[in-house]
C-alpha positions as CSV (number, residue, x, y, z in Angstrom):
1,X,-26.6,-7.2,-44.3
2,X,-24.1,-4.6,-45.5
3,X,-20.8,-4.1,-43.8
4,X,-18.8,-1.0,-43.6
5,X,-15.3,-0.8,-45.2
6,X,-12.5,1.4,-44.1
7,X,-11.3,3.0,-47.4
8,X,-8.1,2.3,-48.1
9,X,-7.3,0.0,-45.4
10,X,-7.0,-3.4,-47.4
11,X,-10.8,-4.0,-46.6
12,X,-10.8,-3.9,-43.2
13,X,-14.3,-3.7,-41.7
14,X,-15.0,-0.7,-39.5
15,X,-16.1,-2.6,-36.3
16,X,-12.6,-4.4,-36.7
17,X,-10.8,-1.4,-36.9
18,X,-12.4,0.1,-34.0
19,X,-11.7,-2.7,-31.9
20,X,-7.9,-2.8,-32.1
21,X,-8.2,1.3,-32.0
22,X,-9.9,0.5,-28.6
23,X,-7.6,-2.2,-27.6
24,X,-4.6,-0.2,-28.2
25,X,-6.2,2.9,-25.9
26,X,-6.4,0.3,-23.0
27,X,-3.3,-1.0,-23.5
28,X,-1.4,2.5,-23.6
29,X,-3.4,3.5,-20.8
30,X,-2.7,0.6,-18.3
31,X,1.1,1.1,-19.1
32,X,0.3,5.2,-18.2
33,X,-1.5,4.8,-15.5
34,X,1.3,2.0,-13.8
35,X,4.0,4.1,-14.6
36,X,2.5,7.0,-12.8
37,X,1.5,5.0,-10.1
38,X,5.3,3.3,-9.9
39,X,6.9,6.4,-10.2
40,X,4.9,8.0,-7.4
41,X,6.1,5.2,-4.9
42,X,9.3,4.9,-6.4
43,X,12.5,6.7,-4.5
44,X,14.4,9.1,-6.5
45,X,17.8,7.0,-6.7
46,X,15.4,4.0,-8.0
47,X,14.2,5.7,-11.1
48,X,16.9,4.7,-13.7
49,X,16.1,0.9,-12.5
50,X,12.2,1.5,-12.6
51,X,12.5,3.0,-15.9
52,X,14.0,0.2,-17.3
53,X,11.6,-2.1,-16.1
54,X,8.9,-0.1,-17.6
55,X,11.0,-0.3,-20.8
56,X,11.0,-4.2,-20.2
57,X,7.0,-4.4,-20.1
58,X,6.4,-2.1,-22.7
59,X,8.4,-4.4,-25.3
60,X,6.9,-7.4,-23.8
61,X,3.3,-5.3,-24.6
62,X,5.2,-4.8,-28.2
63,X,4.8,-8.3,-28.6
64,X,0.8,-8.7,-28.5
65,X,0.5,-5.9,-31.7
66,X,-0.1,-7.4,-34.9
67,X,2.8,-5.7,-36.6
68,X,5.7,-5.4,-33.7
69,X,7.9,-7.9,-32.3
70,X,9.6,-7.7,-28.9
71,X,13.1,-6.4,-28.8
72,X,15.2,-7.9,-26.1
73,X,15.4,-5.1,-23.4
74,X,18.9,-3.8,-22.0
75,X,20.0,-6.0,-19.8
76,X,19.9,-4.8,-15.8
77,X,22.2,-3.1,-14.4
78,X,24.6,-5.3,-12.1
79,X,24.5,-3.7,-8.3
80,X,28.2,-2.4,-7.6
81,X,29.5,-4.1,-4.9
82,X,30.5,-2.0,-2.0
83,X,34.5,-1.4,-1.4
84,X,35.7,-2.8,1.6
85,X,37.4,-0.9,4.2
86,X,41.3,-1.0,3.7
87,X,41.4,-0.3,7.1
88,X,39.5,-2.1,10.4
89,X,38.4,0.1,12.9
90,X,38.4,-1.2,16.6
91,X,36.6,-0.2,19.7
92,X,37.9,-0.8,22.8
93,X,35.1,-1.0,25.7
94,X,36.3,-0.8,29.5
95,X,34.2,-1.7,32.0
96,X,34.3,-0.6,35.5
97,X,32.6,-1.3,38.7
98,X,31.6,2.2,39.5
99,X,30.0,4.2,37.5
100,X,31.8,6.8,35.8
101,X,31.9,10.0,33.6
102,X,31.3,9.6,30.1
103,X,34.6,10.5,27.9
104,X,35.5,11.0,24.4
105,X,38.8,11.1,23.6
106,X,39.8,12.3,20.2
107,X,41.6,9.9,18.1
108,X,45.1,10.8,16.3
109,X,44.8,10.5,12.5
């Protein structure tokens, strides 16, 4: 039984060949189709954080090829905590025993 070469591939049978072309078509294709599919769902202010956890399982999928090695992805970004108010605002509620009128009063700034 005769086996196919690639030429100039080191000796590489074909079927071999073939099989990590096909394995790398799958792989690039479940990382497309996810991303479109996360991207859809995904709000507008999200996508710098969704990009960058596709970025973080496309290395880890770096790590599976023969010839790449993972690179540690950027680290996330930390969630800016909201300023307090300097100020406290108060509401003052008054209660009555009739009913009354609705009023707004406009404040003084």
């Amino acid at each position: 039984m005769m086996i196919a070469f690639v030429p100039g591939a080191a000796g590489v049978p074909v079927w071999l060949a073939m099989c990590a072309v096909v394995a790398l078509v799958c792989m690039l294709g479940l990382v497309g189709i996810f991303a479109v599919l996360i991207l859809r769902k995904a709000d507008e202010r999200d996508f710098p954080q969704v990009l960058l956890g596709l970025s973080h399982v496309i290395s880890a999928l770096c790590g599976m090829l023969p010839w790449g090695t993972p690179a540690p992805p950027p680290a996330l970004p930390e969630q800016s905590a909201v300023p307090e108010q300097s100020h406290s605002t108060s509401s003052v509620v008054l209660v009555r025993a009739e009913p009354a009128a609705p009023v707004v009063l406009p404040r003084n700034q």
